[in-house]
N, C-alpha and C positions, 0 to 999 in steps of 0.2 A: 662517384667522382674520384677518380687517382689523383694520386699526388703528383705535386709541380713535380716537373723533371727540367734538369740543366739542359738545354737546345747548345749544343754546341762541336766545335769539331778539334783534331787534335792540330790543325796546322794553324789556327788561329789560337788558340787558348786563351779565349776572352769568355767571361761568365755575361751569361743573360743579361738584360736592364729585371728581367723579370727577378734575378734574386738581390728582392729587395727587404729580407726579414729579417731581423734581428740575427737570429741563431746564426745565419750564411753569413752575416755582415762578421760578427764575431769571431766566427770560427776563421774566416778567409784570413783576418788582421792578426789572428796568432800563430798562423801560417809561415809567418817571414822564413826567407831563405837567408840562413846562420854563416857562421864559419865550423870549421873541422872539429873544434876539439868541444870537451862540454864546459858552460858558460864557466867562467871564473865568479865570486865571489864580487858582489858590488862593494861601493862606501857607501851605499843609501841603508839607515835601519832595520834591521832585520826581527823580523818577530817566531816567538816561538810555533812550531805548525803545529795545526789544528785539525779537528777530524773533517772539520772544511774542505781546507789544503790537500786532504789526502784522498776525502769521497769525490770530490771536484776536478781533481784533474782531468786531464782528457785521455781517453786508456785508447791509445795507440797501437793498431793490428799491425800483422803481420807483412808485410810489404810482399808483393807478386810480382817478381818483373815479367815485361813482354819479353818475347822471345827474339825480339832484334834488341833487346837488351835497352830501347831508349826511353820506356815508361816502368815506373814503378804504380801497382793499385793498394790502394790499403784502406781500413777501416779506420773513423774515428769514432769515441763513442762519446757525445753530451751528457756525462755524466746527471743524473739530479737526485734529488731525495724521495721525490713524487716520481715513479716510476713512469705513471703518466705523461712528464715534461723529457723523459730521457729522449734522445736522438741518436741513432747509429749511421751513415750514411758512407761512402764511400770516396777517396781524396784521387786522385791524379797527380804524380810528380814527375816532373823530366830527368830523366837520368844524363841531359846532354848539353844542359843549359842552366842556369843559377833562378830560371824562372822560378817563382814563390806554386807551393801544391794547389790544385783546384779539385774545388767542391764536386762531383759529381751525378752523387743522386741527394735527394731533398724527402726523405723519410722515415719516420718515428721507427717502422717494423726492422730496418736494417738487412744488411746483405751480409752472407758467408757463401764459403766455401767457391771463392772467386776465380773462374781463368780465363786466362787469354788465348784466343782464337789461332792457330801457327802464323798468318800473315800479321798479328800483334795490330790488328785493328779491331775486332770487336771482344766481347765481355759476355762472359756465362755466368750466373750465380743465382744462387739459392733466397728466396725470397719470400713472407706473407703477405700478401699486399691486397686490398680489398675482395672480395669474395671467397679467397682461399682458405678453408679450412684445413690446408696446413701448405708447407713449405713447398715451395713451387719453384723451374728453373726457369728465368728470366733473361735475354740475349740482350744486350744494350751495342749498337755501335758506336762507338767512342768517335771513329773518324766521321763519319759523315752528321751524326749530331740523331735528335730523335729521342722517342718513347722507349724504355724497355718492352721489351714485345715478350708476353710469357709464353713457351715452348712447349710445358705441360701441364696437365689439370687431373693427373690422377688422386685417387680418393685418398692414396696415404701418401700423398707429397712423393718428393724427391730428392735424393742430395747426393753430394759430392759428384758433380760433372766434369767430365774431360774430353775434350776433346777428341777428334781420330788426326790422323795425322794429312789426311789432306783437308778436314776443317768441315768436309760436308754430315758429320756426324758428332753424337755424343753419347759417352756411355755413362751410366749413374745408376743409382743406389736406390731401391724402394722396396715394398715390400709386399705379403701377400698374407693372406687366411692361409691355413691350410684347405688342400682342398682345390684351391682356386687355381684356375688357368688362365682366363680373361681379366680383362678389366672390368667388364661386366658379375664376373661372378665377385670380387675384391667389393663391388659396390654394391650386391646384393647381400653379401656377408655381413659388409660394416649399416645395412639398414635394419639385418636382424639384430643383429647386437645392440644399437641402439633402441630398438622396440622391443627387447627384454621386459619384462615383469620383475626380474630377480636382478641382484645385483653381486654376485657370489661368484669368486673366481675358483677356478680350480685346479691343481697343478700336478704332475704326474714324475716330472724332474724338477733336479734344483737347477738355479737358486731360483725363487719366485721372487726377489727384491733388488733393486740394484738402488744404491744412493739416496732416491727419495720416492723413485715409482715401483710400484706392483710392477709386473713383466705382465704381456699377453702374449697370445697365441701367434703373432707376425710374425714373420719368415722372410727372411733378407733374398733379396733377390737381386742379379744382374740385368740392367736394360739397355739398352741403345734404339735412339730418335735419331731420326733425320733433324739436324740443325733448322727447321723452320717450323713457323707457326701450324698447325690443328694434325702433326702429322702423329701418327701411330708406334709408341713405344713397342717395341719385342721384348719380350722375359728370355735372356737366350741359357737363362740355367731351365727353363720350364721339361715338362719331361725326364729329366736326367735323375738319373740312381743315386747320383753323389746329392742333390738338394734332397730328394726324397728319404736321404738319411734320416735318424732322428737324432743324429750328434750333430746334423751341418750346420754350421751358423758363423759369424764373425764376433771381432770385440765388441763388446757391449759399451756404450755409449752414451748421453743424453739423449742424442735421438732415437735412439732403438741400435741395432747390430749395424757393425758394418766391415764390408769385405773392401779391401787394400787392392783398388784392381787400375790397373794400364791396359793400353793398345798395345799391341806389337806394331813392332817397326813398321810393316808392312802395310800397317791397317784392318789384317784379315784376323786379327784373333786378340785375345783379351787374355792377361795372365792376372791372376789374382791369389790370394791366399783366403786360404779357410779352415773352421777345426772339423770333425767328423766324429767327436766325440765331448761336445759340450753337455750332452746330458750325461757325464759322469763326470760331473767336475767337482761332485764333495768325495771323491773316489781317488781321484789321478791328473795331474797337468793337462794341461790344454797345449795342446800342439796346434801351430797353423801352419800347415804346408801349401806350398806353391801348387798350381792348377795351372791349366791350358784351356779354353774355351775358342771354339773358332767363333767369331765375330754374326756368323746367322743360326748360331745355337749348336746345340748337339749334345752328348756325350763330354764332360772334362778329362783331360789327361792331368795325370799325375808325373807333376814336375819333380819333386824331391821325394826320396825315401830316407828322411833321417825323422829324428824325434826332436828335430829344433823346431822354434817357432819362426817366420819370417814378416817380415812389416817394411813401410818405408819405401819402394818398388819404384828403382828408376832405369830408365833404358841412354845406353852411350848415344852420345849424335849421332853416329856412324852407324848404329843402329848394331852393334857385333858383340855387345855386352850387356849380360842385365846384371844389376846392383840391388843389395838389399840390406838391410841390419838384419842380422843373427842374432836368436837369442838360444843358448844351446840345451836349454829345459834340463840343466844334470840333473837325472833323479838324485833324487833323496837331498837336492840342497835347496837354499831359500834363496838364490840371488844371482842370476848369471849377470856378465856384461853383454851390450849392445853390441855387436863385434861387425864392422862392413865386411860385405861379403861377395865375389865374383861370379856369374856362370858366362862361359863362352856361349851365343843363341849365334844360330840354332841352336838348344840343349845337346852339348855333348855329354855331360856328366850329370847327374842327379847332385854332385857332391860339390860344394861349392868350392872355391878357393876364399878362405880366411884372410883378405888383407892386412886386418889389422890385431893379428894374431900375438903381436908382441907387446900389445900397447894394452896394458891390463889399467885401461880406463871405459866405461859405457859413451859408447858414441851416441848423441845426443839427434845430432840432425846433419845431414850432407846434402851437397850440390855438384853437380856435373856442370863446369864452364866450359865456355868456346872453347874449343881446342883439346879438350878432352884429356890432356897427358897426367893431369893432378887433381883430386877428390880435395876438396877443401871441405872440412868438418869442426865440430866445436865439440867438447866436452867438458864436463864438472871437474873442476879440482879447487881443494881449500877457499871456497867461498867464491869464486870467478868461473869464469866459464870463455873460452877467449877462443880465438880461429885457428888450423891447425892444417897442416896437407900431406898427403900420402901419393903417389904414382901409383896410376891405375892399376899396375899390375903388384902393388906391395912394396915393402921396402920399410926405408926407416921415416919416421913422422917429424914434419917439418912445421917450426913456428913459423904464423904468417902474423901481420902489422895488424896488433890490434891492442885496444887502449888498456892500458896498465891496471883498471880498477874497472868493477862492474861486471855484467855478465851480458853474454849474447843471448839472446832469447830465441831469435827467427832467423832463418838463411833463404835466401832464392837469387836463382841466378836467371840471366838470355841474353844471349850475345856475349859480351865483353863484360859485359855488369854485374857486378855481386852485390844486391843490398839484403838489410836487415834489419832488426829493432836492436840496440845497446842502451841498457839501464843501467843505476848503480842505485843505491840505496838514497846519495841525494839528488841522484838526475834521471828525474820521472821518464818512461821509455821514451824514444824517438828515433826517427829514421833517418840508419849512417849507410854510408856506402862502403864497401871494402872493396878494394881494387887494387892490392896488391903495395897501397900506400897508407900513407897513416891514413885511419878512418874518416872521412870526412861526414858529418853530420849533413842532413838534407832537408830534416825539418824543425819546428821548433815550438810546438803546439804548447809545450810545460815548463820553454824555459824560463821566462820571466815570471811565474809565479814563482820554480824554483829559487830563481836568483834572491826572492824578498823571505825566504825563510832561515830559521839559526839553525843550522844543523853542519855537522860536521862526518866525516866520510869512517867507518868503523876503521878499527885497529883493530890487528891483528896482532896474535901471539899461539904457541905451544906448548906443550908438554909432554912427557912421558910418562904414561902408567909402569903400576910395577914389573907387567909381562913383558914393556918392553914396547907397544902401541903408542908412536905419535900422533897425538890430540890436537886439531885444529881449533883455533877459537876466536871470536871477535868480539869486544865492545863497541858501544854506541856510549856516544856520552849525552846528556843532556843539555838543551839551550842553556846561553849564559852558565854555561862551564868555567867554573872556577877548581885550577887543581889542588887549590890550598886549603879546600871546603872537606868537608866528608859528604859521600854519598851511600843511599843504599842502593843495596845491590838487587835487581831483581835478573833472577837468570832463567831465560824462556827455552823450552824446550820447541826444537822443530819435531814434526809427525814424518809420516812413514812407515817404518823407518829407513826405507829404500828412499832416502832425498837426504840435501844440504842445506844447510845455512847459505846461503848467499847473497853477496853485496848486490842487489838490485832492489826495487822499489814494490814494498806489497800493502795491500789492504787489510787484509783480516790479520797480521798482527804486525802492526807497523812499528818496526824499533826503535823510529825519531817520537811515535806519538806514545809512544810506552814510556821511553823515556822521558817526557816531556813536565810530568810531575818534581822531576828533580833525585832520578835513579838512572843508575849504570845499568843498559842491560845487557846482558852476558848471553853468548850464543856459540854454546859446544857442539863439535858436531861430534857426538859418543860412537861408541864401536856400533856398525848396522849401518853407518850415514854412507850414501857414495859418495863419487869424488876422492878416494882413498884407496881404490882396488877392490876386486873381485874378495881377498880373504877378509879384507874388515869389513864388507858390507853384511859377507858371512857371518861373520864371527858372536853374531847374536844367535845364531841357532843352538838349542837348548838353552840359553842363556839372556831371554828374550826382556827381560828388566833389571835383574840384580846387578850384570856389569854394566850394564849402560848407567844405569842408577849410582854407580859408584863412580864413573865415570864424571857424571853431571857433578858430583859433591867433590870429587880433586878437581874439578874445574872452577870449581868456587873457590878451593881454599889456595890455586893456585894465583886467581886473580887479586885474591886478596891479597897476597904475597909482593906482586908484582906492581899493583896500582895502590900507591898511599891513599889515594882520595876516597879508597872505598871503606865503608863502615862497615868492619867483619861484626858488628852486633845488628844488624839489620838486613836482615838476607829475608827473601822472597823466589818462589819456584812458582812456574806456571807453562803452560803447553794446553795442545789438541790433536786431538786424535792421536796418534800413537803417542806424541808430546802428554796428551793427557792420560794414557797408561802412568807414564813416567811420571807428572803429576803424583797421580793418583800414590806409585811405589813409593814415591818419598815421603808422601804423608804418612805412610802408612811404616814407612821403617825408619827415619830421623826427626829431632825433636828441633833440629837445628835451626829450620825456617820459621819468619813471624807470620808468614802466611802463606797460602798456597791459593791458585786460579787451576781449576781441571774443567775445560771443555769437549764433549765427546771422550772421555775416556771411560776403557773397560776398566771391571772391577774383578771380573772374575771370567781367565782363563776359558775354562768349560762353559761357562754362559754363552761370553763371546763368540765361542767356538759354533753356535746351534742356532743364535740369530743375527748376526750378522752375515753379510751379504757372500760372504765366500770363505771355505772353512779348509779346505784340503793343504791351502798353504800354511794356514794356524797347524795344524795338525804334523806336515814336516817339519814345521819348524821346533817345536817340542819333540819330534821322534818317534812317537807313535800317536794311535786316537784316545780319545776323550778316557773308556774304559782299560785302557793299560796300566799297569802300575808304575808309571810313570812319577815319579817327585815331581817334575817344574810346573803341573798342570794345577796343583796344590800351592806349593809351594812358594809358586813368583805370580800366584793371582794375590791382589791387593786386600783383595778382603778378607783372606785367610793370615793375614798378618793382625788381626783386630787382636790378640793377645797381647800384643807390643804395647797396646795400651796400659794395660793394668804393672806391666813392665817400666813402664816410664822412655819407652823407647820409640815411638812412633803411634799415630791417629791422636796428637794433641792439637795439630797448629791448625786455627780457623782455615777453614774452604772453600770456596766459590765454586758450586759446580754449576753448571752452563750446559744446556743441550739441545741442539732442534727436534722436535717433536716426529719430524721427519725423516729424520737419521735411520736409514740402512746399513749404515756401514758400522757404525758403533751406537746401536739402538739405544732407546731412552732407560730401558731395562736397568742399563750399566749406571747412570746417571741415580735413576732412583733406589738401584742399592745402595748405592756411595753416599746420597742424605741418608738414607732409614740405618745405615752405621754407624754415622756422626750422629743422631737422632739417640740409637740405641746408647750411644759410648757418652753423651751429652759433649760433644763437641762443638764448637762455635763452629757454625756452616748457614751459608744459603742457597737455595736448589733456585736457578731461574730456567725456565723452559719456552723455546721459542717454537707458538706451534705452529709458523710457517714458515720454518725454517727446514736444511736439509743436515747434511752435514757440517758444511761450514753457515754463517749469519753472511748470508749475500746482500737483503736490503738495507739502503740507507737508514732508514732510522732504527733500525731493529742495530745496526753496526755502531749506531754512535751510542744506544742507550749500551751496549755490553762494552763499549771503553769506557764510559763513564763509572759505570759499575765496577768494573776493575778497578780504575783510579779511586774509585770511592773505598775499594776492599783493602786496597794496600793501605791508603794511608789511612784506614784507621786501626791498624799494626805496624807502620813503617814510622809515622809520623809521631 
């Protein structure tokens, strides 16, 4: 039996009598359609937020508009604790009308990878919905009302669909055995495999781990279906020299690989990127260069001849320009910017034209509006992230109206209309429009929870180190803030160390619930963070913990300096993943902190280097490999600092280390060296290990038992 589905159409926008369930009732009444800006602060009591308030909101997707620009589609998710009760379904908003969003689909599995049809009446997306043993594309028409009707039923799913440009097609992502050319052979494959005896993987290149999964033997491929139901997917890479490589493949993903591909204008061909040499990726970068495929298979052309990588792939209305982000792989460094990028199509040049050649900021995300003359894009800087325009052909970069605090997350444009998601750290995501005016807000799923909580928006401040590097910084203060009190200080480290701190709203380390005990917490973004330029995101290469680490420590005694309220005798460090390297360095080299939290952090350089999930940019980034006589590879790994102990200089201050059992990326290895240290040196430490976790603590209660644990570890050193 399938789930209910909304019967309904887009020129009426009235919901079923059928949805009459709690969950639809709910969700429709926190729907209301707002005003512009984000809510003000009520007089009604405000209470401290809880890991409630924070597991519970409603995590608001990405918005899609149609491409006559008058719908927006987007996801909401039913947050709960009980994975079981969670809900993902899909909203409907008018872009042309003050009408409140509507419910769309009514199902626990949920929908990604959403688009709209070119006439902006029906809906494509990715779905598992009863019998599918995995992810399937699903066609819903929105206007005329109806069941979604599923498109495909292959043995390893589907994803990412798009459309062709007259609508009678779509092209998407799946995968194959080696070996395989049918759909027949893919299902005769995946029956041997499952009637195995043995259970023993075997691997011939790296890496065999990504995140939290083993890798298999699947092989990405390109398809295109006829837009209706029992029709026949084509492999149009099948045959061809370039898939048959054994480097070919795309980025790797949660769902397996995937390749960056579009229509041509025309319709007659598919341009996509790919690498050709991912089996030497503990060896040398991964380049993805741009492809040509005609649209009923063949042979691919090679569109670029450089050594950058390409992603992101959009084509002008007019159909006489393609767009992409550049990333320009310099050897031997650890960190280009995102850079947009031009080709005149027909391909006259292999070489692109660098738009935004002069703006040494990573471009985040862009869109092509009606009318084409101006790229509007968003990037990272000191905590925000805000909207930004360039003329299509280059030029100087122009602020566009957007709100003074928080950061943009999502862009999509059609027609006239530009919407998006704008969070801040106290106003949980929601969908605003940008149109060239001040932002106006269009949904309002979070904000009357937000409105009942005490929380205050971070402050900002600076500094200069001694080389001469300005330090961006932010506090958070805690409910019922009082400046006349003393507080301790806890200062969290962000991961990466390619990212920033920023004013937006997150789960796994929430600054309001960190602070909520009754601590400042402090968020440096050290040399390495972007949002600062191409040389300081560098600027950790050979220097991958010690200046950042001194960095984090003038950032304490900076704020100590600056804010009376903080108690410079009660300092706390904590971080993840790269945050928890850094953890980890200042346990190991200052006696300064009363306690320290490391999640997912390495302990040891060369470990890191051999089992976790990707080693070749560990290895630039140090300078040479593991066997070189290289100092930093000794040197700045944490655990070759345990002499500090008997020094009186570092491995004194209690520990919390924290790790998913599941962790690829920063294996459990690292974690249980870091207790059997503390064990050896008799340092107060407790090792907790999540064994169905990955990298980060994704489920509910596994998320609120490691706040509470925290809270429990500071204060009883802080307190």
């Amino acid at each position: 039996m399938t789930s209910p589905r909304l019967r309904r159409s887009i020129g009426s926008l009235l919901i079923a009598a059928a949805c009459a369930s709690l969950a639809c009732a709910a969700a429709a009444h926190a729907a209301d359609t707002t005003a512009a800006a984000p809510a003000a602060a009520t007089q009604q009591a405000r209470h401290a937020i809880t890991h409630e308030d924070v597991w519970l909101m409603k995590r608001v997707g990405a918005p899609i508009a149609s491409p006559d620009g008058k719908w927006a589609v987007f996801s909401v998710v039913d947050s709960a604790y009980d994975s079981k009760e969670l809900w993902s379904d899909l909203w409907l908003k008018s872009l042309t009308d003050e009408s409140a969003p509507r419910r769309l689909t009514f199902s626990k599995g949920g929908e990604s990878a959403v688009a709209w049809s070119p006439d902006s009446r029906q809906l494509v997306f990715v779905a598992k919905r009863e019998g599918d043993e995995a992810g399937q594309i699903y066609r819903l028409d929105v206007a005329a009302g109806g069941e979604a009707q599923r498109l495909t039923s292959l043995t390893l799913g589907a994803r990412m669909p798009k459309w062709s440009p007259d609508g009678k097609q779509l092209l998407f992502i799946s995968d194959i055995y080696p070996g395989n050319k049918t759909e027949a052979d893919v299902k005769q494959s995946a029956k041997e495999r499952k009637e195995r005896k043995y259970s023993a993987r075997s691997y011939e290149t790296t890496a065999p781990r990504y995140f939290d999964k083993w890798l298999t033997d699947k092989q990405v491929r390109l398809f295109i279906v006829d837009a209706q139901a029992d029709a026949t997917p084509r492999d149009i890479l099948s045959g061809s020299q370039l898939a048959a490589l054994p480097g070919f493949g795309g980025g790797q993903g949660d769902e397996g690989q995937t390749l960056d591909a579009i229509w041509t204008p025309d319709g007659k061909g598919v341009v996509f990127n790919a690498a050709t040499n991912r089996d030497a990726a503990q060896r040398e970068a991964i380049h993805s260069q741009l492809y040509l495929v005609a649209a009923t298979g063949g042979e691919p052309q090679r569109l670029t001849q450089d050594q950058h990588s390409y992603n992101n792939l959009k084509f002008a209305a007019d159909g006489k320009t393609l767009f992409a982000l550049s990333d320009a792989d310099t050897p031997g460094k650890v960190y280009d910017v995102n850079r947009l990028a031009s080709f005149a199509w027909p391909l006259v040049s292999p070489a692109p034209t660098i738009l935004t050649a002069k703006l040494d900021r990573s471009i985040s995300r862009y869109v092509l509006p009606e009318g084409g003359k101006r790229i509007l894009f968003s990037y990272e800087h000191a905590g925000l992230e805000k909207l930004y325009s360039i003329d299509v052909k280059g030029g100087e970069v122009r602020d566009e109206p957007s709100l003074p605090t928080g950061s943009i997350s999502s862009l999509s444009s059609g027609g006239k209309s530009l919407v998006g998601v704008w969070e801040s750290s106290i106003n949980p995501p929601e969908i605003y429009a940008f149109n060239g005016k001040q932002p106006k807000r269009l949904t309002s799923f979070n904000t009357e929870k937000a409105d009942k909580i005490d929380w205050q928006a971070p402050e900002h401040f600076w500094f200069k180190t001694a080389d001469g590097r300005q330090i961006h910084n932010m506090i958070v203060k805690p409910a019922n803030f009082d400046p006349n009190k003393k507080y301790p200080l806890f200062t969290v480290i962000h991961g990466g160390a390619a990212s920033m701190w920023r004013d937006q709203f997150v789960l796994r380390w929430n600054y309001h619930l960190l602070a909520k005990p009754g601590y400042v917490v402090l968020l440096t973004d050290y040399k390495g963070s972007t949002g600062y330029g191409e040389e300081f995101a560098r600027s950790i290469q050979f220097d991958p913990l010690k200046g950042p680490g001194d960095e984090l420590n003038q950032g304490v005694d900076e704020a100590i300096k600056k804010y009376p309220f903080i108690d410079a005798t009660k300092l706390a460090a904590g971080g993840a993943s790269y945050g928890g390297h850094l953890a980890n360095w200042l346990q190991a080299t200052t006696t300064r902190y009363k306690a320290i939290v490391s999640h997912a952090g390495e302990m040891d350089l060369i470990m890191q280097w051999g089992t976790s999930d990707g080693g070749f940019g560990r290895e630039t980034n140090a300078g040479g490999p593991v066997w070189s006589n290289l100092p930093v590879w000794r040197d700045q790994s944490p655990v070759m600092q345990a002499g500090n102990h008997e020094k009186g200089t570092g491995f004194t201050t209690p520990i919390l280390i924290t790790v998913g059992e599941l962790d690829y990326r920063v294996p459990a290895n690292n974690a249980l060296m870091n207790f059997a240290v503390q064990q050896r040196l008799n340092v107060p430490a407790k090792l907790i290990v999540f064994p169905d976790e990955n990298h980060w603590i994704l489920k509910g209660e596994n998320s609120r038992f490691f706040y509470n644990q925290v809270e429990e570890w500071l204060a009883k050193y802080l307190k």
